[in-house]
OpenMM code with the backbone's topology and positions (N, CA, C; nanometers):
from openmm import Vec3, app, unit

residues = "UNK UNK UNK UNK UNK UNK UNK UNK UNK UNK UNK UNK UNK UNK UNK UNK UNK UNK UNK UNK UNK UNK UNK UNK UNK UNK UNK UNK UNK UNK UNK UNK UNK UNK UNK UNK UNK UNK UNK UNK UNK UNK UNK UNK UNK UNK UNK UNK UNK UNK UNK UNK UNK UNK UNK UNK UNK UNK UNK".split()
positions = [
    Vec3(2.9466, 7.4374, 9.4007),
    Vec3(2.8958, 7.4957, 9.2787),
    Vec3(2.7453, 7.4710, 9.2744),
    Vec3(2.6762, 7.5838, 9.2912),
    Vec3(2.5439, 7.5450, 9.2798),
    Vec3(2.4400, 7.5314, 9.1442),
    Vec3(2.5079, 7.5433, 9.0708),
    Vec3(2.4455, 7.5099, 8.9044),
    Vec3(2.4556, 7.3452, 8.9128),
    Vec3(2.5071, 7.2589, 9.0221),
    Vec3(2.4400, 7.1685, 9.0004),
    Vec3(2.3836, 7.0417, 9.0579),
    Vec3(2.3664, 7.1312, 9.2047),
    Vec3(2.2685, 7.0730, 9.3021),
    Vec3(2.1314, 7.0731, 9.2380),
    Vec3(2.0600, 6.9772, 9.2890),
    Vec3(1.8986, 6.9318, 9.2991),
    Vec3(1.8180, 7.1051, 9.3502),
    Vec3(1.7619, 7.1745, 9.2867),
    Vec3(1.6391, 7.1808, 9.3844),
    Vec3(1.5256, 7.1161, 9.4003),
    Vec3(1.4092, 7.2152, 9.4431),
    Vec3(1.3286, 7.1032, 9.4573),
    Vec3(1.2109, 7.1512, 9.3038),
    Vec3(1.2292, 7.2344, 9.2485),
    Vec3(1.2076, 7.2502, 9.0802),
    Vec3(1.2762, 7.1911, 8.9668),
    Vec3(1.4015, 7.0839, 9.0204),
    Vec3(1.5036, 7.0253, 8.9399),
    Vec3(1.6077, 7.0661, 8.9295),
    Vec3(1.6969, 7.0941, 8.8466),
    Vec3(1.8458, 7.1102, 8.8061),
    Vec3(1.8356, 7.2858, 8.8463),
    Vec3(1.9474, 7.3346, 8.8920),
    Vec3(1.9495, 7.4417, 8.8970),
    Vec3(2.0119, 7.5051, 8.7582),
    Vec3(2.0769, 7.4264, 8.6594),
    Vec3(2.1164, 7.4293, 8.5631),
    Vec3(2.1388, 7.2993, 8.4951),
    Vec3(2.0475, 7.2312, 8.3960),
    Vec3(2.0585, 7.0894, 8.3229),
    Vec3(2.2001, 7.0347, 8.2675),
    Vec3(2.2117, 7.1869, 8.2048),
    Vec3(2.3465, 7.1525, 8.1248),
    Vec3(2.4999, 7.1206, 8.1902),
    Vec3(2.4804, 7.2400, 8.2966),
    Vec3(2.6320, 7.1877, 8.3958),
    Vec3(2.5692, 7.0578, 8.3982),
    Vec3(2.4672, 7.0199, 8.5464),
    Vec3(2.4683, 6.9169, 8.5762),
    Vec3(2.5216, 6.7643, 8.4757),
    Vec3(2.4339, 6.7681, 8.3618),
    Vec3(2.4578, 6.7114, 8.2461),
    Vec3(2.6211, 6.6781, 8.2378),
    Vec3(2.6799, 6.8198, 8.2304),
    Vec3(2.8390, 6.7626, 8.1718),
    Vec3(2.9043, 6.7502, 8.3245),
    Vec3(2.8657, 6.7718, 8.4725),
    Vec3(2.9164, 6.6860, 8.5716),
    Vec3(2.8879, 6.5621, 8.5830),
    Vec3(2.7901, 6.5390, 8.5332),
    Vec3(2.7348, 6.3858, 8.5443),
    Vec3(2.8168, 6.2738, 8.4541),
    Vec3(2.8667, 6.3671, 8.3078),
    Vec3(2.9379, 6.2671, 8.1920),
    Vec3(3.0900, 6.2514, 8.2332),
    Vec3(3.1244, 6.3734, 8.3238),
    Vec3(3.2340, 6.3597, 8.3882),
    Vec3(3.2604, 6.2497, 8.4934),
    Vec3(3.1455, 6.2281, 8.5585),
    Vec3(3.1842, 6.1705, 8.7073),
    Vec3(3.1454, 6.0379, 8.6234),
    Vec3(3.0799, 5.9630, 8.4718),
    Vec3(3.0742, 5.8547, 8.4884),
    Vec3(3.2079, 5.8373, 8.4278),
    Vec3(3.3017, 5.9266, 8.3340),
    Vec3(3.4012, 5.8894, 8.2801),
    Vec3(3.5119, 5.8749, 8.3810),
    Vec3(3.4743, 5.8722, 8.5262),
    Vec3(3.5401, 5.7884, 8.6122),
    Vec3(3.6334, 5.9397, 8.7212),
    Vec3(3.6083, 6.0493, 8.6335),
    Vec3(3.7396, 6.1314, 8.7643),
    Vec3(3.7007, 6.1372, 8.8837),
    Vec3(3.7196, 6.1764, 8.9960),
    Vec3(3.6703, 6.2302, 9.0968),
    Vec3(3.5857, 6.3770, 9.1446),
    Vec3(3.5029, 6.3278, 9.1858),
    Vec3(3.3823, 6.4559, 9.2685),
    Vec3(3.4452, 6.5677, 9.2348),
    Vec3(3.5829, 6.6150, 9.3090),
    Vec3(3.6673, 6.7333, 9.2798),
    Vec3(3.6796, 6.7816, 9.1479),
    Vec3(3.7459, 6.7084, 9.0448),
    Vec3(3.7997, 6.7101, 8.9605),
    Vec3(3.6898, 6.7781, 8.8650),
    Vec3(3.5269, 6.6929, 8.8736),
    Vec3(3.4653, 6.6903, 8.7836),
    Vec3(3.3719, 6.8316, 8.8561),
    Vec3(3.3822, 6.8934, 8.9634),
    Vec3(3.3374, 6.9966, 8.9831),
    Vec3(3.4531, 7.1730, 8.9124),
    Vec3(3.5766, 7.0944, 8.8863),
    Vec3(3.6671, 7.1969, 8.8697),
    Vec3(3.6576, 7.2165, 8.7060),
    Vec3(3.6073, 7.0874, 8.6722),
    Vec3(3.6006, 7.0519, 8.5168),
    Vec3(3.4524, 7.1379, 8.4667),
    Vec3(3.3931, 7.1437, 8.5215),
    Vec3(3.2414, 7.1738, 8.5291),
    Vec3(3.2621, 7.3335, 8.5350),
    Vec3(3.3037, 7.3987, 8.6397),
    Vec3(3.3678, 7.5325, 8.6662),
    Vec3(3.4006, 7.5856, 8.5363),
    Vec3(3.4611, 7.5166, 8.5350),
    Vec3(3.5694, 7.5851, 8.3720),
    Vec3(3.4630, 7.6281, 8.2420),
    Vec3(3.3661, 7.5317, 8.2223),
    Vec3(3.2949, 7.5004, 8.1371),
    Vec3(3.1556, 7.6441, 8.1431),
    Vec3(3.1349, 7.6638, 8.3120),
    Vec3(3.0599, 7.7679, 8.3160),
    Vec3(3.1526, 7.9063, 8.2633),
    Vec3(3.2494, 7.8956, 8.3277),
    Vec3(3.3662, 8.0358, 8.2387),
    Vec3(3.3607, 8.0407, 8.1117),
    Vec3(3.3535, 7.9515, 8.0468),
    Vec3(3.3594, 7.9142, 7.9275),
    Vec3(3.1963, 7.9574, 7.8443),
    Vec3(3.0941, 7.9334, 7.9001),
    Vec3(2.9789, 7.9685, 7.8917),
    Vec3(2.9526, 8.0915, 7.8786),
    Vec3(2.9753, 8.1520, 8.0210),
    Vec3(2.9786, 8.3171, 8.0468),
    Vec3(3.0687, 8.4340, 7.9540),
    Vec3(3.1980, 8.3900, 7.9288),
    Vec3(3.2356, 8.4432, 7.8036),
    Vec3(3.1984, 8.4707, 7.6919),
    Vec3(3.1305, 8.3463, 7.6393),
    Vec3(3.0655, 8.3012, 7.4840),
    Vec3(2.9897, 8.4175, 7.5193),
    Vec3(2.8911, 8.4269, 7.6424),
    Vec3(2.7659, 8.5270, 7.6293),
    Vec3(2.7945, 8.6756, 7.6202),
    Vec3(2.9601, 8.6919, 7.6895),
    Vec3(2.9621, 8.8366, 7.6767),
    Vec3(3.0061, 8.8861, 7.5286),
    Vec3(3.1254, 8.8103, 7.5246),
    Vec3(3.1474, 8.8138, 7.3892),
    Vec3(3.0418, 8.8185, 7.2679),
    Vec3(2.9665, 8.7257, 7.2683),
    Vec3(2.8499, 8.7491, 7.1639),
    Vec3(2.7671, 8.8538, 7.1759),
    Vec3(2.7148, 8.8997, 7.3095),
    Vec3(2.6187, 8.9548, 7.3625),
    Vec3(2.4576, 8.9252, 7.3434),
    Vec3(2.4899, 8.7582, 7.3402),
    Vec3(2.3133, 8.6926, 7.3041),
    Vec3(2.2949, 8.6840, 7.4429),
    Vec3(2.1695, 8.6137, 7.4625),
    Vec3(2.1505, 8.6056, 7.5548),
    Vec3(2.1333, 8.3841, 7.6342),
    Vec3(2.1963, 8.3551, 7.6816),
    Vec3(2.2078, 8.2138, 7.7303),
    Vec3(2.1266, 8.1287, 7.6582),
    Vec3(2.1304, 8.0214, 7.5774),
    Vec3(2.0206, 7.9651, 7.4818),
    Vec3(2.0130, 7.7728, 7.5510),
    Vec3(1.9190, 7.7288, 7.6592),
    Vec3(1.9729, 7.6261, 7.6860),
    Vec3(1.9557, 7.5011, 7.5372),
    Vec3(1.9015, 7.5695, 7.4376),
    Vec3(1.8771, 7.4921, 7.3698),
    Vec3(2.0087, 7.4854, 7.2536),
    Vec3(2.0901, 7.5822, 7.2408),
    Vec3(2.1532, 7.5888, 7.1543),
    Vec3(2.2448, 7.4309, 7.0809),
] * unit.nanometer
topology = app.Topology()
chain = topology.addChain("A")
for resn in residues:
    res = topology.addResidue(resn, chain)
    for name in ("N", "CA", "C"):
        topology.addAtom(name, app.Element.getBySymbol(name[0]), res)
């Protein structure tokens, strides 16, 4: 999943990274917390179609 590898400008996305990071300290595994993370972008991408705003990282 690349929303939340390093580049070399930073996060390719803060917020995945962010909620893989709260995942992997609440202990699941690498896998788990990339499948957990996944979901969360589906979850994202919906909100946007459905609403039809446009991605707000600040929201």
């Amino acid at each position: 999943m690349t929303g939340i590898y390093r580049r070399s400008n930073g996060y390719a996305n803060p917020v995945l990274r962010a909620y893989y990071d709260k995942k992997i300290t609440e202990g699941k595994p690498s896998k788990v917390a990339i499948i957990a993370t996944s979901n969360k972008l589906l979850r994202i991408i919906y909100g946007i179609l459905k609403s039809s705003k446009p991605f707000d990282l600040n929201y």
